[in-house]
C-alpha positions as CSV (number, residue, x, y, z in Angstrom):
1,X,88.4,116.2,109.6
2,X,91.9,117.4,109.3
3,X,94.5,115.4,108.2
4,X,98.1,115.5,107.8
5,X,100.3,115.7,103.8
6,X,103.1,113.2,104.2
7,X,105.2,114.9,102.3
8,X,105.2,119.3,103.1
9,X,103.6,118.7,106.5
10,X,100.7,120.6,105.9
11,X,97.1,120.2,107.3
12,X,94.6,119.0,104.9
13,X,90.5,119.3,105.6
14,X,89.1,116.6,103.8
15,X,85.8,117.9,102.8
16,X,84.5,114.4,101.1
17,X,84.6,112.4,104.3
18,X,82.8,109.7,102.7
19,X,85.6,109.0,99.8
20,X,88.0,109.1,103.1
21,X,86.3,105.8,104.6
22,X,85.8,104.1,101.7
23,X,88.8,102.1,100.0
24,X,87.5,102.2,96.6
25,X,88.3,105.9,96.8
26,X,92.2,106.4,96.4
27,X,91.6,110.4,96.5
28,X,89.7,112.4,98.3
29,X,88.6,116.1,98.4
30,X,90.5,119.0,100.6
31,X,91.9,122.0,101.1
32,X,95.5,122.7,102.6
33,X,95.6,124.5,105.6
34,X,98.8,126.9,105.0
35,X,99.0,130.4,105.1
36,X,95.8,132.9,105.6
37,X,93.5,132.5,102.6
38,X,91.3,129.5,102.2
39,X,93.0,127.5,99.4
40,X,91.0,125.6,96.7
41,X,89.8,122.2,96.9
42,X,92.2,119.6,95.4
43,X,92.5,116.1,95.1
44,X,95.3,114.0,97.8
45,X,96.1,110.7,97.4
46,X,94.8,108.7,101.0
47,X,98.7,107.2,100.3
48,X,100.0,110.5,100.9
49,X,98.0,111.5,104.4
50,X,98.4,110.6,108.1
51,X,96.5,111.8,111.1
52,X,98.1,114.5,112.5
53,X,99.3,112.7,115.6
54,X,102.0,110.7,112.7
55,X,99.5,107.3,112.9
56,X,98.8,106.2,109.4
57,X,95.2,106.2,108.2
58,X,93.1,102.5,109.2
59,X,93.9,99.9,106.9
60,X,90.6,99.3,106.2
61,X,89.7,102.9,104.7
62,X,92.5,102.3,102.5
63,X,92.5,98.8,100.8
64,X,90.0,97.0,100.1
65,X,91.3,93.5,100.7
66,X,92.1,94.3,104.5
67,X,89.9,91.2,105.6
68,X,91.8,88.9,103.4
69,X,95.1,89.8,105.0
70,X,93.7,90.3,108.4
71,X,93.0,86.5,108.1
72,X,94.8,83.5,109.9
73,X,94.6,80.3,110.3
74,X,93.9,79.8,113.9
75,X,91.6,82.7,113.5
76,X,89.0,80.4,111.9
77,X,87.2,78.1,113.9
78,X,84.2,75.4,112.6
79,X,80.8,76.8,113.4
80,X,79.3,73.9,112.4
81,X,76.6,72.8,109.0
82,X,79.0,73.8,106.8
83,X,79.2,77.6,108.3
84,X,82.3,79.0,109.8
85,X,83.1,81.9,111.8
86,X,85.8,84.1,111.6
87,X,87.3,86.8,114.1
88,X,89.5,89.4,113.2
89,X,91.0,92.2,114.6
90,X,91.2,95.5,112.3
91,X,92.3,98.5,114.5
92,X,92.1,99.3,118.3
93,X,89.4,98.1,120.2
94,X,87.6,97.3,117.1
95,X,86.6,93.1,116.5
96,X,84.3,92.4,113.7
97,X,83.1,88.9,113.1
98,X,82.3,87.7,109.7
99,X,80.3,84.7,108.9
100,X,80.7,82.3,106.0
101,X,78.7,79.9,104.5
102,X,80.4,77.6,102.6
């Protein structure tokens, strides 16, 4: 997956896609994509990258809290024996519901 560096503008392959979608992983593995030889792998902070297009990476590959904040008040509704349910919506076209038990 390429990616774009913030900063010089420069493509980025992330070649540890896993450390990418995971937002315990502030770095990830990749190479820059400037000039004609292959460069060597590095480290890039996910702060520090955006997708190509300009969007910023998805909250939720970047911080690990993004349910908490995600979370409103009338987003919580009583699902009954002591259980609620809770809807939130992370990034486009994606819903996830998350079930507590209290």
């Amino acid at each position: 997956m390429f990616l774009k560096d913030k900063q010089s503008g420069h493509l980025v392959e992330v070649i540890d896609l896993p450390a990418l979608f995971d937002p315990h992983q502030s770095v990830v593995m990749g190479r820059i994509h400037a000039g004609e030889e292959m460069q060597d792998p590095a480290g890039f902070e996910k702060a520090d990258l955006i997708f190509p297009s300009g969007e910023s990476l998805p909250r939720y590959w970047v911080d690990v809290r993004y349910r908490d904040a995600a979370a409103t008040p009338e987003g919580v509704r009583r699902q009954g024996e002591g259980g609620y349910s809770l809807r939130l919506t992370l990034h486009a076209y994606e819903v996830v519901d998350i079930v507590k038990r209290l």
